[in-house]
N, C-alpha and C positions, 0 to 999 in steps of 0.2 A: 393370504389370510382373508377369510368374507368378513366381511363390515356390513354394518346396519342396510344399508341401502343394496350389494351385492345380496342378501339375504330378499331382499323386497324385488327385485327382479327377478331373480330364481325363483321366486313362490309366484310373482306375474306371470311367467314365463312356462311354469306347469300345469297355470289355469288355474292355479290357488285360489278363489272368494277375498278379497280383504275390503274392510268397510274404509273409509277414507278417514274415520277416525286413527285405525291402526296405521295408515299409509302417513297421516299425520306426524306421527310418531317419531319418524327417522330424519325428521328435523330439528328436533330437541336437541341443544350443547349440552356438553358433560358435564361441564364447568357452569355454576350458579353466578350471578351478578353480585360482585361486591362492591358496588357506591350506588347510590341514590341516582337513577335513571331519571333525568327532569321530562316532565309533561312534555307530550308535543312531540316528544324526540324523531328525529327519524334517520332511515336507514338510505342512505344514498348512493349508493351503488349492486343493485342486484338485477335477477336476468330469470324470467320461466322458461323452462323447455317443455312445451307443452305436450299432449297426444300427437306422437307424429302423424297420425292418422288424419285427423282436424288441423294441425300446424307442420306441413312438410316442410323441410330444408330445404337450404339452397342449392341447387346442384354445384357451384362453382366455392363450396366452402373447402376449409383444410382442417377438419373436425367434426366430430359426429357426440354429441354430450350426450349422458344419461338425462332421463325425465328431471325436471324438478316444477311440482304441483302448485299452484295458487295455496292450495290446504298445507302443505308443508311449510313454504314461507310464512305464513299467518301464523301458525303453530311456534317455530321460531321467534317471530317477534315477539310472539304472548309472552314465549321464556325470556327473552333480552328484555324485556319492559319499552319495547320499541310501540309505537301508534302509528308513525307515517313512514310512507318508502317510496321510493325512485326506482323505477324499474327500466332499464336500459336493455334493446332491441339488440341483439346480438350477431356477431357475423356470421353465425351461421345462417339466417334467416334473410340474408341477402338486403333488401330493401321490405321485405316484407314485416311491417311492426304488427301481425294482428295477434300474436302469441302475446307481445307484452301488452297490447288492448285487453286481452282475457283476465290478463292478470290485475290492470288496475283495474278493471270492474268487479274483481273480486273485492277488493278492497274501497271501490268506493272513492269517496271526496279525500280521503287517506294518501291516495294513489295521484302519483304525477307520473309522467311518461319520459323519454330519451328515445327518438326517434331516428331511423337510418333511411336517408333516403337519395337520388339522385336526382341528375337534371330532366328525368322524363317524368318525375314526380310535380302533380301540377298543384296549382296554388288551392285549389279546392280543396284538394287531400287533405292539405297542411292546416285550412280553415276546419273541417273536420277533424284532424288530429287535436286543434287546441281546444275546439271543443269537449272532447275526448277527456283533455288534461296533458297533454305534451307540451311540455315546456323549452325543448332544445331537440337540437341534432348531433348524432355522433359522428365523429371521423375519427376510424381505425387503421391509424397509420402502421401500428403493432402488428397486431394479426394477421393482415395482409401484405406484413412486409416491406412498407414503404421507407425507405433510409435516404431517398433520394431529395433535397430541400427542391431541387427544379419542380419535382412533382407535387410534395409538400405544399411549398407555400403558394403556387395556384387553387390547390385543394381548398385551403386554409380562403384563400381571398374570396372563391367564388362562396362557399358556407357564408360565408359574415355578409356577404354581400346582398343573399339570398335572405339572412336573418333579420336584417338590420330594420326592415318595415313590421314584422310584427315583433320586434323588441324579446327574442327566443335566443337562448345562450349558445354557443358553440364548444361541442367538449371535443376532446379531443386523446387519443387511448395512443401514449406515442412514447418518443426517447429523450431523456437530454440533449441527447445531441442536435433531434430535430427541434424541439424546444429554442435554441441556440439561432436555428435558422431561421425561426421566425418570430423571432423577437421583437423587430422591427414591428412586425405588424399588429402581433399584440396589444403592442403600447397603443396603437391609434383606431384598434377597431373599438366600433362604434356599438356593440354588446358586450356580456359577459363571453367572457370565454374562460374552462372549465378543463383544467388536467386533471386523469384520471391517476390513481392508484400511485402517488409520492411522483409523479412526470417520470416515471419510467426509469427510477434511478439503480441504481449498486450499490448496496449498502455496500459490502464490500471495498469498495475503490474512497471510501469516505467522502467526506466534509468538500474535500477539494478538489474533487469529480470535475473532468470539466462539465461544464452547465449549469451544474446545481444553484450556483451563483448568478446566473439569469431566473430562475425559477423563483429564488428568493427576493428578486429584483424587482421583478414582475407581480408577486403577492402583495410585496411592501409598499407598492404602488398603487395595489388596489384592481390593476388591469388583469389578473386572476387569479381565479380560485383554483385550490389544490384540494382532490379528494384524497385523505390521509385514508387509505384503505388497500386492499391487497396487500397488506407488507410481505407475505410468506412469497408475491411474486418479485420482491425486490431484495428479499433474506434469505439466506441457507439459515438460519438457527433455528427453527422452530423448538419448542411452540411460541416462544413469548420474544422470540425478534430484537434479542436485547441492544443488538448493531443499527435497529431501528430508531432507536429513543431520539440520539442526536438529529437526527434528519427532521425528524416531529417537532422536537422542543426549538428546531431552529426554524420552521416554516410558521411556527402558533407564534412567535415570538414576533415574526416580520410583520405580520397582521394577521389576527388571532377571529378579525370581521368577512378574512377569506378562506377560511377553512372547515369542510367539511368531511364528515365519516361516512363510510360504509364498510357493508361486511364484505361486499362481492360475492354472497350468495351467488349458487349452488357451489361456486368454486369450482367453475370449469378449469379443463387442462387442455390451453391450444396451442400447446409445445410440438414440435417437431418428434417425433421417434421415429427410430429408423424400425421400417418392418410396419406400420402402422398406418393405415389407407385412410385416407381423411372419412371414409365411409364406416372404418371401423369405429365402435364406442370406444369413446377415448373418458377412464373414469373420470368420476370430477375426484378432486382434490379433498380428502377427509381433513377438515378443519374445524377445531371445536371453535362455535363463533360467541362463544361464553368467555371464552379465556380469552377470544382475542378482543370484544367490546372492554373487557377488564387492563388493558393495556392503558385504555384512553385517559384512566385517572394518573397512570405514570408519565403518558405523554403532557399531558395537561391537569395539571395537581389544583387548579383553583377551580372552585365549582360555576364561580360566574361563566369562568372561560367555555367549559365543558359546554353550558347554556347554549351560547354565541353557536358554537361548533355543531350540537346533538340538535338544536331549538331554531334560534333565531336566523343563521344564515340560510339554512334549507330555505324557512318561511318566505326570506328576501327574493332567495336564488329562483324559483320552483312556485312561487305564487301560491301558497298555503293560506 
């Protein structure tokens, strides 16, 4: 079946004319906002996939996404009543963050960054990137597969290690179980450090998962933050993830001062299919992110709270 955005490739794709107003468009949610969006808000977890042309991939990725334009995200926020976003460097793009550079200069003083980078990445860069607006580095333990804590928690030591002079958070796109492995380190490193999309959990397997219990351990602590976002990657229910609520209301509840949202915008798909060459487009994921910002009043019913989450911790996290 074509969808909005299969429709806007194929009309690319035939040499169709479209103004970037129209191209704007197939970012719009279906679903309208029912609660009172607080100022400031922002979106903390999202990704551009720029002109391949201007931003080529990485050769050594396992995924190949559809575009998604600096104009389409803006277009999105206007509808969510969103102001500020976090835009995170994606594995496709290897170490190279100049795509999501593109995108916070779209946006301006708005725009903070999530940067990927290695050990041949030198301190200049990094002083440039803050200048930029980069506030942290990611380690995708996910994506690339890493289940290994021997690998893990070196990864994990040397990042913090690296971070810990200019005071930049360490995220981290992983599993409970790796969660579990490094726990230890958590506690005592010496930044924020930043689980992506619920720490990688199953709704599915409930409450009593092993790990989930260090994750809540570790929020209620104070020693990190959890991005309540992606649920559709931790849920079969769609659309409204109702296996999700308990997971939410029990990490707002631990500390409600370490929790923040994103849409994970475009909603890449960097699942495995069999048949599927990391070179081919792999769709993104059609997500109405109407309906899923509208979740966060069931997660979080007090509007102070919603604040703390949509407002105030971004500000803290991300230097707003």
């Amino acid at each position: 079946m074509l969808n909005r955005r299969s429709v806007l490739l194929a009309s690319l794709a035939a040499g169709v004319a479209m103004t970037s107003k129209a191209h704007a468009r197939a970012a719009q949610p279906a679903t309208p906002i029912n609660f009172d969006v607080p100022a400031h808000a922002c979106d903390c977890h999202t990704h551009i996939h720029g002109d391949v042309e201007k931003f080529p991939f990485f050769a050594g990725r396992v995924y190949t996404p559809e575009p998604a334009s600096p104009e389409e995200m803006a277009a999105l926020h206007k509808a969510l009543h969103i102001e500020r976003v976090v835009i995170v460097t994606p594995s496709v793009y290897g170490t190279d963050n100049s795509s999501t550079l593109f995108g916070m200069k779209a946006r301006g003083a708005n725009a903070r960054g999530v940067a990927v980078i290695d050990d041949k990445t030198p301190e200049s860069a990094l002083d440039a990137m803050h200048q930029d607006g980069f506030r942290g580095i990611r380690l995708n333990l996910a994506t690339g597969g890493v289940n290994d804590p021997n690998v893990g928690r070196p990864r994990f030591t040397a990042a913090v290690e690296r971070m810990k002079a200019r005071g930049w958070h360490v995220q981290l796109y992983t599993t409970l179980a790796m969660i579990s492995a490094i726990k230890d380190l958590v506690e005592t490193a010496p930044v924020p450090v930043v689980f992506d999309h619920f720490g990688g959990l199953e709704a599915s397997r409930g409450l009593e998962q092993p790990g989930f219990s260090d994750l809540v351990a570790l929020v209620k602590s104070g020693k990190a933050y959890v991005k309540i976002s992606g649920a559709y990657r931790s849920s079969k229910l769609a659309p409204d993830y109702q296996d999700m609520v308990p997971f939410a209301k029990a990490l707002i509840a631990a500390n409600p001062d370490r929790i923040v949202w994103g849409t994970d915008w475009p909603h890449p798909d960097s699942s495995r299919v069999e048949g599927r060459k990391p070179t081919d487009i792999a769709p993104l994921y059609q997500i109405d992110d109407g309906r899923l910002l509208n979740q966060l009043p069931v997660w979080a019913p007090d509007a102070d709270v919603r604040k703390k989450i949509l407002v105030d911790n971004p500000a803290r996290l991300y230097g707003f």
